[in-house]
N, C-alpha and C positions, 0 to 999 in steps of 0.2 A: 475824656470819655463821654461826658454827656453832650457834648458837642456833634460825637461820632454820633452818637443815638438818634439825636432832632435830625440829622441829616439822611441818614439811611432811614426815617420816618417819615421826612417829606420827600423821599428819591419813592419808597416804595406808593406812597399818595398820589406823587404823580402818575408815575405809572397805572397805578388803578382806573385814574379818572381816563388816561390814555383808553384805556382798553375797556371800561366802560363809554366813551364817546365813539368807539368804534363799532362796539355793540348798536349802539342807539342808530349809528349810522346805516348799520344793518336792518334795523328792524322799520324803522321808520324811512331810510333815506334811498333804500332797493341795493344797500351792497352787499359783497359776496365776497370770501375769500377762495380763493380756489387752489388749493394744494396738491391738483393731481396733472400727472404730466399733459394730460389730451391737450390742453392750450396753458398757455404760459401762466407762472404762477405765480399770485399777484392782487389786488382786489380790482374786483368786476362790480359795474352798476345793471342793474337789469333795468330799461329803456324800455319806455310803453311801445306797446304795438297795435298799432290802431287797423289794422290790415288783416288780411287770410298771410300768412309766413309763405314764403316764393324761395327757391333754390339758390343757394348762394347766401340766406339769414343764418350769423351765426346767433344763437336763443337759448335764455335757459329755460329748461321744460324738467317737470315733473313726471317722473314714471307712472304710472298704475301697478297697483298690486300686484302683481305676479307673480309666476313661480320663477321669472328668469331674476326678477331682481329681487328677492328673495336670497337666489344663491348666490346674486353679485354682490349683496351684505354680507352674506356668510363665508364668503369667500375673501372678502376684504377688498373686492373692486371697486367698491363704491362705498362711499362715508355714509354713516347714517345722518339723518336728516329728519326734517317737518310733512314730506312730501309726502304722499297716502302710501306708497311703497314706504316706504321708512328709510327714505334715502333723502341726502339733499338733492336739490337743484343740478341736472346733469345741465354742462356745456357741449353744445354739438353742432355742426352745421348741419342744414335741412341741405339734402342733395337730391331728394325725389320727393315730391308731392300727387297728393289724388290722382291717382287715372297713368301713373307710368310705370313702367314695368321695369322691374329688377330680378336680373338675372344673378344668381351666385356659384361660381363656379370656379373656384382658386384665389376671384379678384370679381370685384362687382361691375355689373356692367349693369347699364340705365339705357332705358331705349336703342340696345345695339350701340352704346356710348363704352368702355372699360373707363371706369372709375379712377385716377390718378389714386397713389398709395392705398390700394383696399385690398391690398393681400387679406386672405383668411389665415386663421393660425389651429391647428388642431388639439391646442391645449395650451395651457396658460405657463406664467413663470415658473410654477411649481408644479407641471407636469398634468395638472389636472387635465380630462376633457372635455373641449370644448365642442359645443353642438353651434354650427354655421346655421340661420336663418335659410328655410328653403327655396326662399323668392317668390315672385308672384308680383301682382298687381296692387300698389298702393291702394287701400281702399277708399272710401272719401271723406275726410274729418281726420286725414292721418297724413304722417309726414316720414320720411327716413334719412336715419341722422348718421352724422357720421364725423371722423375725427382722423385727422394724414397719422396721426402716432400710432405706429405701429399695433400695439399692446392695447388700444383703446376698448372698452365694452360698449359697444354702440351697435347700430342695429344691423351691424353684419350676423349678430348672435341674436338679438330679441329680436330682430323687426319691425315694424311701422310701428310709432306709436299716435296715441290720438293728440289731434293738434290744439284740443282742447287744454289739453296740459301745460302747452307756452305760457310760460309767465311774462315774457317779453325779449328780447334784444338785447345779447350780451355785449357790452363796451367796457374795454379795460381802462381801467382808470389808475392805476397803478402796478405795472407788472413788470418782472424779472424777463429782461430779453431770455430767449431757448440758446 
């Protein structure tokens, strides 16, 4: 019996220290877990970015305050987090930057481009509804993100966010093939 005991006390020790080196990895070493379907689930390092972000970066970015992510916390779209919205770190690819126009109308379209997978959806899994972004002009300091999973909260709903808010370049370093 006390054999059982030292063992399931150094199984649960290991584990601790597991999951505190993975913390520390997080806070110090730029990793990310990411739990939701938009890209594969799995840990992510967020990778400096020394540049303006260009179409075709995928990036983690911080929301801003708003009312839309507000309701995607309260909604359960998005995890809470450290981010000034009270969200983690969203993953999304930058598909339109400053100065290009998006159009939204069924499925997005970028410069007279339709968007590959951007259908719009009129409400979410649970019926609720959802309000489409009404398009327009990137404006400058902003980026429009976007994600092929169907189901994704990205900015076919909120819109351009400020590019200020990239924290860097998502790279997966351990992830669940989709």
């Amino acid at each position: 019996m006390v054999r059982q005991q030292k063992f399931a006390i150094g199984a649960l020790a290991v584990g601790t220290g597991i999951l505190l080196a993975l913390a520390a990895g997080g806070i110090w070493g730029g990793l990310r877990l990411n739990l939701t379907p938009s890209y594969p689930v799995g840990i992510w390092r967020i990778q400096p970015l020394d540049r303006a972000a260009v179409v075709g970066d995928l990036v983690f970015i911080c929301p801003p305050n708003t009312p839309a992510f507000v309701m995607g916390v309260e909604r359960g779209y998005l995890p809470t987090g450290p981010c000034p919205s009270g969200t983690a770190p969203l993953i999304k690819t930058v598909v339109a930057v400053a100065g290009q126009v998006v159009c939204i109308a069924g499925t997005i379209v970028i410069d007279g481009v339709v968007l590959p997978n951007s259908g719009l959806r009129s409400t979410d899994a649970d019926g609720r509804p959802l309000a489409a972004f009404v398009g327009g002009q990137v404006p400058p300091g902003s980026v429009f993100l976007h994600s092929d999973f169907g189901g994704s909260y990205d900015s076919r709903y909120f819109g351009p966010l400020p590019a200020d808010g990239i924290l860097g370049l998502a790279a997966p370093v351990y992830v669940l093939a989709p």
